[in-house]
N, C-alpha and C positions, 0 to 999 in steps of 0.2 A: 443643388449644392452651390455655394458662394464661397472661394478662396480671399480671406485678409493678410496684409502683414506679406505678400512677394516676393520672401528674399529668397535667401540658400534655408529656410526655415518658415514651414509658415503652418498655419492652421486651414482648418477644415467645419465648417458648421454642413452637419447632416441633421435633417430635417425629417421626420414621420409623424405622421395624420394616422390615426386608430379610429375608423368610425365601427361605430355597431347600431344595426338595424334592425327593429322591434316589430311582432307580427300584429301589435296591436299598439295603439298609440298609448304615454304613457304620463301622467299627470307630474308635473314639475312646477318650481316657483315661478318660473315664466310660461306658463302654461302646460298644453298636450305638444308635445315631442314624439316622432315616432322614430327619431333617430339622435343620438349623443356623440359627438366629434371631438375627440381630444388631440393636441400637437403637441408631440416629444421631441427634443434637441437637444444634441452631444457633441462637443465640441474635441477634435483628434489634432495633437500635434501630430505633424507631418515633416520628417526631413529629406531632403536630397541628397540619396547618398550615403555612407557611412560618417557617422561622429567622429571626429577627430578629438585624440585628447593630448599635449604639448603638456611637457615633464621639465616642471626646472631643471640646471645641470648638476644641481645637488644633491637629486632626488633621481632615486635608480628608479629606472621602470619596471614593473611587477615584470613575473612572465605570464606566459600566456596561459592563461587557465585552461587545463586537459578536460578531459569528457564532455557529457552532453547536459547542457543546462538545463533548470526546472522549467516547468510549466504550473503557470499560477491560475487558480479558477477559483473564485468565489460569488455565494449566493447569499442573496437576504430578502427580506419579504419588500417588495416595491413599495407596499402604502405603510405609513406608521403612524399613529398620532403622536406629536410632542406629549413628553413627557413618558413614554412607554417606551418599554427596553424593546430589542430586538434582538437576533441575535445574525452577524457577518459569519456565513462556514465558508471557512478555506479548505476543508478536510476533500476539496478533488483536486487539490493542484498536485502532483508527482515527481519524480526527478526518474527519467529514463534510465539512468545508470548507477541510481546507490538510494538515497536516503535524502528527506530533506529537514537541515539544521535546525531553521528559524523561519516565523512568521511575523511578519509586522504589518498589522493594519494602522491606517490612520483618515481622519474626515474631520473636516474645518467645523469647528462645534460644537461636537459631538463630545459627551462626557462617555469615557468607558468604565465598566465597571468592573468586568473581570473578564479572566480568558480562562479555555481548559485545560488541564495540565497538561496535555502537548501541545499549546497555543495555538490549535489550527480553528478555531473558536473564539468567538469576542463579542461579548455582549456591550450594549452601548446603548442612550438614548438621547435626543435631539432635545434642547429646550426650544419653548414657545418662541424664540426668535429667528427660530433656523425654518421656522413654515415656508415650504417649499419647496425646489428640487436637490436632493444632497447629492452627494459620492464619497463612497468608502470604497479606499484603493487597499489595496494589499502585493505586499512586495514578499517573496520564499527566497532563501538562499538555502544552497546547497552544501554537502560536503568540498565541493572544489573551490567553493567560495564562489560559485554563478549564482548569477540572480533572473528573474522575472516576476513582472510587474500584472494585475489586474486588477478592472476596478469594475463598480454594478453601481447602480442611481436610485435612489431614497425618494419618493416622491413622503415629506411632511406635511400634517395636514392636523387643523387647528384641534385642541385638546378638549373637546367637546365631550361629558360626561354621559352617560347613555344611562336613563330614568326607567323602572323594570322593579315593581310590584308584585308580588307573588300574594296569591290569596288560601290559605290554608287553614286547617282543622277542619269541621262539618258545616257547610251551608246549606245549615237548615233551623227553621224558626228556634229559638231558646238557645242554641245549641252555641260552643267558644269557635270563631272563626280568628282565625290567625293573618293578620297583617305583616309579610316582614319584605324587607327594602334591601332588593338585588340590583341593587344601582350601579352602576362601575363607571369607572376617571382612570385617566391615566395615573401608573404608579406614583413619577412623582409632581403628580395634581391633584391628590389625593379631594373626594366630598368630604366640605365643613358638614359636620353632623349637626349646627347649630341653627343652618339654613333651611336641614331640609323640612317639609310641609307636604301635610298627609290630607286631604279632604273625601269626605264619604255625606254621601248624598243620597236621596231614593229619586231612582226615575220616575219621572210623572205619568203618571198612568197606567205603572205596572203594578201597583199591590202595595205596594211598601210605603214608608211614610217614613219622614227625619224625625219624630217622638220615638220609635221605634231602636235606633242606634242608637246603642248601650257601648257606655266603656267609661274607663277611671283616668286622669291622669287629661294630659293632654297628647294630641296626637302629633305636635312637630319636634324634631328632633331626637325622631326615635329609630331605632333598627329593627323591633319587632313591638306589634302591640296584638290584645286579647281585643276582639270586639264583641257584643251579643247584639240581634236582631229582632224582637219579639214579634215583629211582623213578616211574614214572610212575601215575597215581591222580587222586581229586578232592583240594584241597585249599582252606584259607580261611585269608585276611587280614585280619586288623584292625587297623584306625586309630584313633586316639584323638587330637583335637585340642584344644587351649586358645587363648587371645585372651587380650589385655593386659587386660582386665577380670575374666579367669578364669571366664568363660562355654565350656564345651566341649561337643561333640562328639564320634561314634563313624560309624565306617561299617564295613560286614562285605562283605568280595567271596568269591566263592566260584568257582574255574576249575579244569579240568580239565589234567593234561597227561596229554599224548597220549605212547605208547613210541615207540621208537624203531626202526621195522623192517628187520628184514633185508633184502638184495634176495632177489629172486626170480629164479632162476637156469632157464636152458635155452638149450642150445645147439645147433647140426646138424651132422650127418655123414651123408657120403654112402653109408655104410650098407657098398658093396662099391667095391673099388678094384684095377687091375689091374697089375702089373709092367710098368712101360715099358723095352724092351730101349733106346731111342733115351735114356734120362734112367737109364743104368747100373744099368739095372734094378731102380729103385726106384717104389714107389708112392706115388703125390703123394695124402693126408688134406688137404682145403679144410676148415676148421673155421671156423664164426662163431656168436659169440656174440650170443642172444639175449636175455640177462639185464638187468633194472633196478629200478632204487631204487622202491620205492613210495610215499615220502613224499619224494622230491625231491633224498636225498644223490647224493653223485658216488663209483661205483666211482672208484676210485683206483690199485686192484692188480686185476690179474686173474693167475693158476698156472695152467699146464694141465700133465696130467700122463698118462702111460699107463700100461698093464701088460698084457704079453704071454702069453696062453697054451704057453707054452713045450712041455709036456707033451703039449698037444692032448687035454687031459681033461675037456673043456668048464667049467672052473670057473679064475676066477682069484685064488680064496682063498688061496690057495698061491703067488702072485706077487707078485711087488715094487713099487714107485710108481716109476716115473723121471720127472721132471720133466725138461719141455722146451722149457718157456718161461716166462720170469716176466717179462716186460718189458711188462708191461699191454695187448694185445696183443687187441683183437676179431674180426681175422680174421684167419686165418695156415693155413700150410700145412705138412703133416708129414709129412716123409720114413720111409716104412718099408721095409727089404731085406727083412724076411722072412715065409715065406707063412705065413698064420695069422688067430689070432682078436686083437684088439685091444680093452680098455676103456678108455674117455678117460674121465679126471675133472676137472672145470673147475671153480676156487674163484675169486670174488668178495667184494673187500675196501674197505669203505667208507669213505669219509669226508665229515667232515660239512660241509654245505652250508649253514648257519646258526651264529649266533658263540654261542661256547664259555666258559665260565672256563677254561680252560688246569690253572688247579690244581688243580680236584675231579676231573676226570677221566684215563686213561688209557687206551694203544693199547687194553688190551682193550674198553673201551666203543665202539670203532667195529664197529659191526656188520659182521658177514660171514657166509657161506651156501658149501654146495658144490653139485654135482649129485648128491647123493646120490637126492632125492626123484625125478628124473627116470626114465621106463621103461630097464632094461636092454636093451632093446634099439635103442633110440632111442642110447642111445654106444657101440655096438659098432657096430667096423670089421672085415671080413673083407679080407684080403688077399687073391688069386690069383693066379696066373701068366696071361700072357695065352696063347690057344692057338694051336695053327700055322695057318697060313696056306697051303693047297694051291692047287695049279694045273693043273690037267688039261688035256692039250692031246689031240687026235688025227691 
């Protein structure tokens, strides 16, 4: 503690050091820190004695104010950025013996902006010149006309904009991925929207590729944009922000899209089927599809198709596709006349179950699959005839 000014009147500077000590060192712009030191100082008039107050002789002296005076307390948040409100609550200060009248904050500076309808409340913000340590005092009187005084210390701190990128809608290859700019300034330092600058990249050597980034328009000076990917990989976004003071920021996001899968395809058949003389001697194939989306599209189209060993050479390399059904169909049944071997081919055709840009993409990017991977023997149908039916009598 060091005393100035040593009259009948004099001040006081109290001095505190706040260290905090980290269990692991911690990287800073002057390097690794394992500990941070900050010094605080308040400076208290101090008098000797009771204040005296001398009444010209033309001026009666009040009386003495009866009951017990207020107590003032107020709080507000220590850090602020210029430019952002805050708010001073006086709402704990009390008056031991009745009510109290009035509140009057005030801080060198400091624009206010409003208070609550029982003024025990004050919102206010510091402009970009006040950076630094402030004080807002607040003074309560009472019904007996007592007063007291408190004050709390501001530490302002430069209006720096905070850059914050949000990545939304589906990331995944085709699919609209949604860009939109959660950037925040102080209220009044509001972001130029004319500064900010959006950049999208593919990381190198994750899959992706800059041909690939799709979008219309340009990407600065936006608050939301549509992008599409047609390749899927890692990639990164950058922000770049400025404020009406020309204080900026950057933020870097870094997400994945994911491709865009085929379905997975497999069907059943019942393997052997017999000539019914009663259904004009045909043989009824139940077919049902097994196949689905594995990231959630919706078949849309399903083909099925056959092809007959005609030859009886056990291969049907040498035969044709007839297609027998295209009307998106997952169980159905098929008529065959004739005896033999059968292969079904079942193709599955996708579309997308999440929103699209319409104009980067086309029919070929809707994924589709056949039954090819499936066991050959698992789509073979054998036809037969059914046998006779004897009756023995004696």
């Amino acid at each position: 503690m060091k005393v100035e000014n040593s009259t009948d009147n004099y001040q006081q500077v109290y001095e505190l050091r706040v260290t905090v000590r980290f269990s692991k060192p911690i990287e800073t712009k002057e390097g690794k820190k394992d500990f941070l030191s900050e010094k605080l100082e308040a400076t208290v008039e101090v008098y000797k004695g009771e204040p005296t107050v001398s009444f010209p002789p033309n001026i009666e002296e009040p009386p003495t104010p009866k009951g017990r005076p207020p107590v003032a307390s107020i709080f507000a948040n220590p850090i602020v950025k210029a430019g952002d409100e805050l708010v001073a609550n006086g709402s704990g200060s009390y008056d031991p013996d009745g009510d109290i009248n009035g509140y009057y904050f005030a801080s060198e500076g400091a624009n206010f902006v409003s208070y609550s309808q029982k003024g025990d409340l004050a919102t206010l913000w510091y402009p970009s010149e006040r950076v630094g340590q402030n004080s807002i005092g607040l003074t309560v009187v009472d019904k007996d006309m007592m007063i007291d005084s408190a004050g709390t210390f501001v530490r302002v701190i430069e209006p720096i904009p905070e850059a914050l990128l949000e990545i939304g809608g589906t990331k995944k290859q085709n699919r609209k991925v949604t860009l939109i700019d959660k950037s925040t300034s102080p209220k009044h330092y509001p972001i130029k929207t004319d500064k900010t600058k959006i950049t999208i990249s593919a990381v190198a050597g994750a899959g992706g590729s800059n041909a690939a980034i799709k979008y219309s328009g340009s990407l600065n000076g936006i608050y939301q944009k549509d992008v599409l990917f047609r390749e899927p990989g890692l990639y990164k976004a950058i922000i770049y922000v400025e404020n009406t003071l020309g204080y900026s920021a950057t933020n870097e996001v870094t997400f994945e899209i994911v491709p865009d899968d085929p379905p997975i395809m497999y069907f059943s058949t019942p393997g052997r089927v017999y000539r019914d003389p009663q259904k004009g001697n045909k043989a009824i194939v139940t077919l049902d599809d097994l196949s689905y989306s594995p990231d959630g599209d919706i078949i849309s189209r399903r083909v099925w198709e056959y092809r007959f060993d005609s030859d009886n050479d056990k291969s049907f390399a040498d035969e044709s596709w007839v297609v027998f059904s295209d009307a998106n169909e997952h169980r159905l049944n098929l008529e065959l006349s004739h005896v033999g071997r059968y292969e079904i081919r079942h193709t599955a055709y996708e579309s997308f179950n999440q929103p699209t840009i319409d104009e980067f993409v086309t029919a070929a990017d809707r994924r589709h699959a056949d039954s090819s991977d499936q066991h050959i023997d698992e789509k073979i149908v054998e036809v037969v005839n059914l046998g006779p039916e004897g009756d023995w009598t004696w």
